[in-house]
C-alpha positions as CSV (number, residue, x, y, z in Angstrom):
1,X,84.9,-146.6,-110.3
2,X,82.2,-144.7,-111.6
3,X,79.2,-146.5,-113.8
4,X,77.3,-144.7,-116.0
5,X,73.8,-146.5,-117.1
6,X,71.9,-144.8,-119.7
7,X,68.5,-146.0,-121.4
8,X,65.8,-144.7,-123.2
9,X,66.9,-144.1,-127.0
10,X,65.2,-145.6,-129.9
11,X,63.4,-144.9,-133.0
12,X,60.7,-141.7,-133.2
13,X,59.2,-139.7,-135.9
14,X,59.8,-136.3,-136.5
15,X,58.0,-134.4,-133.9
16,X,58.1,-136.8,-131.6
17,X,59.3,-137.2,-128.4
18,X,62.1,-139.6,-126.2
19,X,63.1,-139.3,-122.8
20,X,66.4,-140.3,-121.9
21,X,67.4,-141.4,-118.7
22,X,70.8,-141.9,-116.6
23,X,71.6,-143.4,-113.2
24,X,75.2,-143.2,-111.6
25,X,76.9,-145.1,-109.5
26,X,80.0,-146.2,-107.6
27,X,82.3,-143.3,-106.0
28,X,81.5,-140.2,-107.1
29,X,80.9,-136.7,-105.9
30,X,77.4,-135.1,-106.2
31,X,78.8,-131.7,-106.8
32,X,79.7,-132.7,-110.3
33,X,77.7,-131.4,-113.2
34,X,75.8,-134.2,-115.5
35,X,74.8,-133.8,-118.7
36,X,74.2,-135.2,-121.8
37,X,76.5,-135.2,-125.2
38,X,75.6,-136.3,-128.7
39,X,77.7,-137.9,-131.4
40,X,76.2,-138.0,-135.3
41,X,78.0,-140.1,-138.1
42,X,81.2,-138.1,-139.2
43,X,80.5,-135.6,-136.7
44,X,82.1,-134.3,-133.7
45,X,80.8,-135.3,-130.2
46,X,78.9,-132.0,-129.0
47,X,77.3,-130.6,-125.9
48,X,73.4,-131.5,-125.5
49,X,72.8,-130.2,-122.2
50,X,74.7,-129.8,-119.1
51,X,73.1,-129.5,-115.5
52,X,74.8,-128.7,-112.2
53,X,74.4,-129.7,-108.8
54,X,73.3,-126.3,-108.1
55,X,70.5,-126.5,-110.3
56,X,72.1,-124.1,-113.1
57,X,71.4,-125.7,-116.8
58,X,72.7,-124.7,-119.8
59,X,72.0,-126.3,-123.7
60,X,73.1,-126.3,-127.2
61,X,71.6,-123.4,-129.2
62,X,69.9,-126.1,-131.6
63,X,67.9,-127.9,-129.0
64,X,67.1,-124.9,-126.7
65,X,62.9,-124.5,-126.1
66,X,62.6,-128.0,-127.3
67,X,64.9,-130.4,-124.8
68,X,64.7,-130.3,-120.6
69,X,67.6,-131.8,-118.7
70,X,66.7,-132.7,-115.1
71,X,68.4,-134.2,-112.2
72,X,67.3,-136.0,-109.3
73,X,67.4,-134.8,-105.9
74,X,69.7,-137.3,-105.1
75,X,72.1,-136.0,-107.8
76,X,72.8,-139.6,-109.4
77,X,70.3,-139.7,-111.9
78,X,70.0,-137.1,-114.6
79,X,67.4,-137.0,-117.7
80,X,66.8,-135.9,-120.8
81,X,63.2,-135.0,-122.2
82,X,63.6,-134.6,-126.1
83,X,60.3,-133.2,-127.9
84,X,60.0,-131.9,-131.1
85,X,62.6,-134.0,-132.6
86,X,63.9,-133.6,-135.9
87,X,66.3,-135.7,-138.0
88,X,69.0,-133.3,-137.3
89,X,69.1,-135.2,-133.7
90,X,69.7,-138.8,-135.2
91,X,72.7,-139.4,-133.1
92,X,74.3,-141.7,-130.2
93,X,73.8,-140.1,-127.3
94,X,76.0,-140.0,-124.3
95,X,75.6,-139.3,-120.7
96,X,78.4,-137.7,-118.6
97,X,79.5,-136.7,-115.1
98,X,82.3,-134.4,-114.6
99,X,82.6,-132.9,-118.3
100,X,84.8,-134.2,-120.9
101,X,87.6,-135.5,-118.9
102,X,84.7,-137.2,-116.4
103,X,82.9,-140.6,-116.8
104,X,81.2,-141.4,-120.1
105,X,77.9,-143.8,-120.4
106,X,78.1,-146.4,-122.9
107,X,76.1,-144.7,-125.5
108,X,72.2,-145.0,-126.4
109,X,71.3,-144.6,-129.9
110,X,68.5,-141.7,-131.4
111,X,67.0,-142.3,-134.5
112,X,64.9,-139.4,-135.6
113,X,62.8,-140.7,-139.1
114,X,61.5,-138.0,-141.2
């Protein structure tokens, strides 16, 4: 069983900045990508940013130059620096491990204020 803990959501200005943060645990294979997915009211859950084991890192066209997924060494703990926020990235977050048919975290909420 696979636990996915995230933290580090909350309420920012516009402009600001959140980073979020996600450890894994329990069986899992560091080989699999982790990576971050967000869900806005009435809106589809999306691709945030996505890294690999092998260090390859791809993101949404709407957050590229402004977001920065990393992962640890280790391979169990992936984050997500958010700067420049907008209200356009009020959403709950989700962290992920093994794409959509992986492991989901249990959601942190990102409130952007304008």
């Amino acid at each position: 069983q696979v636990q996915l803990v995230e933290s580090g959501g909350g309420l920012v200005q516009a402009g600001g900045s959140l980073r979020l943060s996600c450890a894994a645990s329990g069986r899992m294979f560091s080989f699999n990508a982790m990576g971050w997915y967000r869900q806005a009211p009435g809106k589809q859950r999306e691709l945030v940013a996505v890294a690999t084991a092998g260090g390859t890192k791809n993101y949404a066209d709407s957050v590229k130059g402004r977001f920065t997924i990393s992962r640890e060494n280790t391979k169990t703990t992936v984050y997500l620096q958010m700067n420049s926020l907008k209200p356009d990235d009020t959403a709950v977050y989700y962290c992920n491990l093994g794409g959509t048919n992986g492991n989901w975290g249990q959601g942190t909420q990102v409130t952007v204020s304008s």
